[in-house]
C-alpha positions in Angstrom: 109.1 73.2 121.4 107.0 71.0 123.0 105.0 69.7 120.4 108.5 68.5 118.5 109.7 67.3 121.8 112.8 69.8 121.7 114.9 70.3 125.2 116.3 73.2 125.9 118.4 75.4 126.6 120.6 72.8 128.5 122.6 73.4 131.5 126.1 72.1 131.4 125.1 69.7 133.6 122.2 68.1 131.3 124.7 68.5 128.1 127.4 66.3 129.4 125.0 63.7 130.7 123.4 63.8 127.3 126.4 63.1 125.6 127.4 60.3 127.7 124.1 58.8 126.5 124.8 59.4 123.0 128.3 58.4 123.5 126.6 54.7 124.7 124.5 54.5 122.1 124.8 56.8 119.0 121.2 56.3 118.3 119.5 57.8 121.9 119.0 61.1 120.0 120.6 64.5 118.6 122.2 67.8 119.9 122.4 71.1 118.9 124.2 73.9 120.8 122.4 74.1 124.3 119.4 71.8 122.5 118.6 68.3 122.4 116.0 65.7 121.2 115.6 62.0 121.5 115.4 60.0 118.6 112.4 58.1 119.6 110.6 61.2 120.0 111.3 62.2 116.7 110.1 59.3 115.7 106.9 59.5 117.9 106.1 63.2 116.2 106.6 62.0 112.7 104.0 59.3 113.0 101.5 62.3 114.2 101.3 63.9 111.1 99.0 61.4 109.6 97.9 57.7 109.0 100.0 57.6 105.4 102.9 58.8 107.0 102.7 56.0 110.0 102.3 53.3 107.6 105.5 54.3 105.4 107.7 55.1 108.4 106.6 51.5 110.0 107.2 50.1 106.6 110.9 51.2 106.2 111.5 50.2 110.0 110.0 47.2 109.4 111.7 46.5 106.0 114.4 43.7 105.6 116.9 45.8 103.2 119.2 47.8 104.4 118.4 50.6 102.3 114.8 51.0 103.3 116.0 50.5 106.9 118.8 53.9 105.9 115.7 56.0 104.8 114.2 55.3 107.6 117.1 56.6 109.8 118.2 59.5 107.4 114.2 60.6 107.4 114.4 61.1 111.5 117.7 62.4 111.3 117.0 65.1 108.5 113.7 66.3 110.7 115.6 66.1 114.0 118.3 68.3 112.7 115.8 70.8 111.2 113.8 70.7 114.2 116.7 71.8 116.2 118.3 74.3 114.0 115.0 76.2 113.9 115.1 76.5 117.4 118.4 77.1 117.9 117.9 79.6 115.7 114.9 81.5 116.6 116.4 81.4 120.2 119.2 83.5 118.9 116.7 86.3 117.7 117.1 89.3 119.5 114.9 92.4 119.5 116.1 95.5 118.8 116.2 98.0 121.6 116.9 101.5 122.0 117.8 102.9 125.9 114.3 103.3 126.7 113.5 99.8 126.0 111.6 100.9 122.8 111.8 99.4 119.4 115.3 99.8 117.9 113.2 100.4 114.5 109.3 100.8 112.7 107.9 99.2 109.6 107.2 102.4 107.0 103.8 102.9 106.7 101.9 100.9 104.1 98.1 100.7 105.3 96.1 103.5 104.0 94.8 104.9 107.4 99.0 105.5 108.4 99.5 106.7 104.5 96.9 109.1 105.5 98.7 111.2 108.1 102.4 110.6 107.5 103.9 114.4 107.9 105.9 114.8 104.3 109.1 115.3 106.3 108.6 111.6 107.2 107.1 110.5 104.0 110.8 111.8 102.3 113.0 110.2 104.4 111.4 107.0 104.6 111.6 106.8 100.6 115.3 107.9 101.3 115.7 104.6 103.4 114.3 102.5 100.5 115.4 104.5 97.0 118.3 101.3 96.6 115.1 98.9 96.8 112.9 100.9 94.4 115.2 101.6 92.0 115.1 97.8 90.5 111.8 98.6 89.8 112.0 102.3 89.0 114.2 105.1 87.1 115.7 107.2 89.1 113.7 110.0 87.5 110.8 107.9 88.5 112.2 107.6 92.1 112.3 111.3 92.4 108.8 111.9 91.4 107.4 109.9 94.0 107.5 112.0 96.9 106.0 115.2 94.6 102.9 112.9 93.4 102.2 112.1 97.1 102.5 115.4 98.0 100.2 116.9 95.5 97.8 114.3 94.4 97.9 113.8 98.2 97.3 110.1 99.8 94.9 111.9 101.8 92.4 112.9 98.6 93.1 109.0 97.2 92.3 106.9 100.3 89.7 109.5 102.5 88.4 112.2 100.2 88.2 111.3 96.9 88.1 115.2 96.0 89.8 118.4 96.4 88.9 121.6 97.3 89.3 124.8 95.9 90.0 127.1 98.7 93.3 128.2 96.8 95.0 131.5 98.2 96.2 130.1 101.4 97.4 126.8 100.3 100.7 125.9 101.6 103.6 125.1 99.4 106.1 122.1 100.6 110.2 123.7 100.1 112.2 120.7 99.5 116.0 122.7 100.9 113.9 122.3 104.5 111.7 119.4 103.6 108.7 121.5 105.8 105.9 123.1 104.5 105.6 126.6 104.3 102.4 129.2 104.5 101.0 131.1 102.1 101.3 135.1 102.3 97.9 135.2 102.7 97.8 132.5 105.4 97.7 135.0 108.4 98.9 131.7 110.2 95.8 132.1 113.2 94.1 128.8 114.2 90.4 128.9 114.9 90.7 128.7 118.7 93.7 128.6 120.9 95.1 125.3 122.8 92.4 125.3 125.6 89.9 125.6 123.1 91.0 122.3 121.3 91.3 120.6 124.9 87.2 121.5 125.4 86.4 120.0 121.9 88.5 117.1 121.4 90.2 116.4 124.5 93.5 116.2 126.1 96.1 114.6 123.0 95.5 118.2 120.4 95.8 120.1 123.7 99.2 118.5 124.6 100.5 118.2 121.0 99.9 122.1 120.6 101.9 122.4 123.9 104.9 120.3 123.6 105.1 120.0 119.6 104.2 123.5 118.1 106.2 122.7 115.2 104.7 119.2 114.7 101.6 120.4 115.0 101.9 123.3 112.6 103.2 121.5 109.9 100.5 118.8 109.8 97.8 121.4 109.5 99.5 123.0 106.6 100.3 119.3 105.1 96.2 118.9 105.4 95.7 122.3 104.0 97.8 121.6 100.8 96.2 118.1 100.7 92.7 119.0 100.3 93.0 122.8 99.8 90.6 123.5 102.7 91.3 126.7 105.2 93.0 126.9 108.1 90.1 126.7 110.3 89.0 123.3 108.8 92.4 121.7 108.7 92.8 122.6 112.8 89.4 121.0 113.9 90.0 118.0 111.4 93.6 117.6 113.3 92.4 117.9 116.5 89.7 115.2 115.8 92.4 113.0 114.4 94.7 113.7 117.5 91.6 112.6 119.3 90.6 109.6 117.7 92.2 108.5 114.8 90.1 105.5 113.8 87.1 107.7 114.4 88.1 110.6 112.3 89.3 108.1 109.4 85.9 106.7 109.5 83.8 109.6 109.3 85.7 111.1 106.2 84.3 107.9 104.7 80.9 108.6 105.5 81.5 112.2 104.3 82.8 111.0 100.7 79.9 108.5 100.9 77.4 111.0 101.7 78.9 114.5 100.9 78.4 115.7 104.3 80.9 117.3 106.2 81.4 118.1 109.8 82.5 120.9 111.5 85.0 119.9 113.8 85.8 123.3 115.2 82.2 123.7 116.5 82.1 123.4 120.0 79.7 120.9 121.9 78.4 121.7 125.2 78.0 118.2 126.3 81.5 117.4 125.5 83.1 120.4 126.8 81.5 119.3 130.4 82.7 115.9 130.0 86.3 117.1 129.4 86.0 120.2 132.5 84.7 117.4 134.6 87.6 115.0 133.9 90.3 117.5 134.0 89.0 119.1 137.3 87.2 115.9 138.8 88.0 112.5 138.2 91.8 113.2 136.6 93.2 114.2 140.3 91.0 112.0 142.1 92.6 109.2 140.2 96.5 110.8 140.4 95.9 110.6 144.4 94.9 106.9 144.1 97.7 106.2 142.0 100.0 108.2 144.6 98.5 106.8 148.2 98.8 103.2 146.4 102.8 104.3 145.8 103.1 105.4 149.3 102.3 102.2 150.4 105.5 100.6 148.8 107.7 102.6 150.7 110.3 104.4 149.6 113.0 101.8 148.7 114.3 100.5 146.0 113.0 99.0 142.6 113.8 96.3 140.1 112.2 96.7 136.8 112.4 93.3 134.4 112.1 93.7 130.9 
């Protein structure tokens, strides 16, 4: 707004002294709902855009027809009234929010790393939400085979592992009546180590998602398993590392398709296991105490949180 010399929002104050200007002399400048610009300063930002430009603009001022002396005024109104309807405009954007103050609504995923671990359940009904866009590009047969090519070719085997494995007998089948996936009957359904265990190898985020979203968590182990055929065991230390770190995870199953080297994320590390015993025991409540003498300190009146 600054650079095109835009005003704004006005006050009623500064509108109805800036019409009385305008009323005096029709050519002090331009208004737009609570916005406003002077005509000289229009003017003024035109001739910034470059020598050419200054030289034609001063040429029409400077011109002894009328109609070269009309271009002139019709260039600076044009600009002025675009300036201000973009403005005006943009100032009228509002964000979408829900009660928490969050996002009112998110982009579907697109980028290969979020392709990679979109649960199916999500996959499904965000192709729901765009079926009316895809089918002008698509049959409606077409349209229904989506989802089922995802599923089983798997964006997971396109964009990370370029393979599948053959580990068979326990993978999971996806029932479209529930839109979840189900076990195998030879699945006995028993991860590799319980939730404690997954807080010593990969931290804190696998421990809570086990705790607060069994489900969740349950179904995106069995959508890896059908993925890339792999057992149980695998798919629960690849989650937890993904829980962990996403961009890390992502990144080494690169370097395994590269090099055909996998790692065993349900091995547990010593080293690591201190680390976590020492920040769940140590610094964790060392730094909840800080947080809650610093709190004290505030007293126990009342807040106003701006947004």
């Amino acid at each position: 707004m600054e650079r095109c010399y835009i005003k704004g929002p006005m006050t009623d104050e500064e509108s109805i002294s800036f019409f009385a200007a305008v009323t005096n002399d029709p050519l002090h400048g331009f208004h737009m709902n609570n916005y406003c610009v002077l005509r000289q300063e229009v003017a003024n930002s035109i001739d910034e855009v470059g020598g050419f430009v200054q030289i034609t603009m001063d040429e029409l001022r400077s011109s002894s027809t009328d109609a070269d002396k009309e271009a002139h005024d019709y260039i600076i109104s044009t600009i002025a009234n675009f300036l201000l309807q973009l403005v005006s405009g943009i100032s009228n954007v509002c964000a979408e929010r829900d009660n928490r103050n969050n996002s009112g609504d998110q982009l579907p995923p697109v980028l290969p790393l979020d392709l990679c671990v979109v649960l199916s359940r999500d996959f499904v009904s965000c192709l729901g939400d765009q079926r009316i866009r895809l089918r002008h590009n698509f049959s409606e047969e077409e349209v229904g085979n989506i989802d089922e090519q995802v599923l089983l070719e798997s964006t997971w085997n396109l964009f990370v592992f370029g393979k599948k494995s053959t580990v068979a007998s326990v993978k999971p089948t996806f029932d479209k009546a529930t839109e979840t996936w189900q076990k195998s009957a030879a699945d006995d359904g028993q991860y590799p180590y319980d939730a404690v265990g997954a807080l010593l190898r990969h931290g804190p985020s696998p421990f809570l998602k086990r705790i607060t979203d069994p489900k969740g968590y349950e179904q995106s182990v069995l959508q890896y398993m059908a993925a890339t055929g792999c057992s149980r065991a695998e798919a629960t230390g690849n989650m937890d590392a993904k829980l962990n770190n996403a961009a890390d995870w992502a990144y080494q199953k690169l370097e395994e398709k590269k090099t055909g080297k996998k790692v065993d994320y349900t091995v547990l590390d010593a080293k690591d296991a201190a680390l976590t015993i020492i920040w769940a025991l140590g610094i964790t409540p060392l730094v909840l105490y800080s947080i809650a003498q610093t709190a004290s300190q505030f007293g126990t009146g009342p807040s106003v949180i701006k947004y």
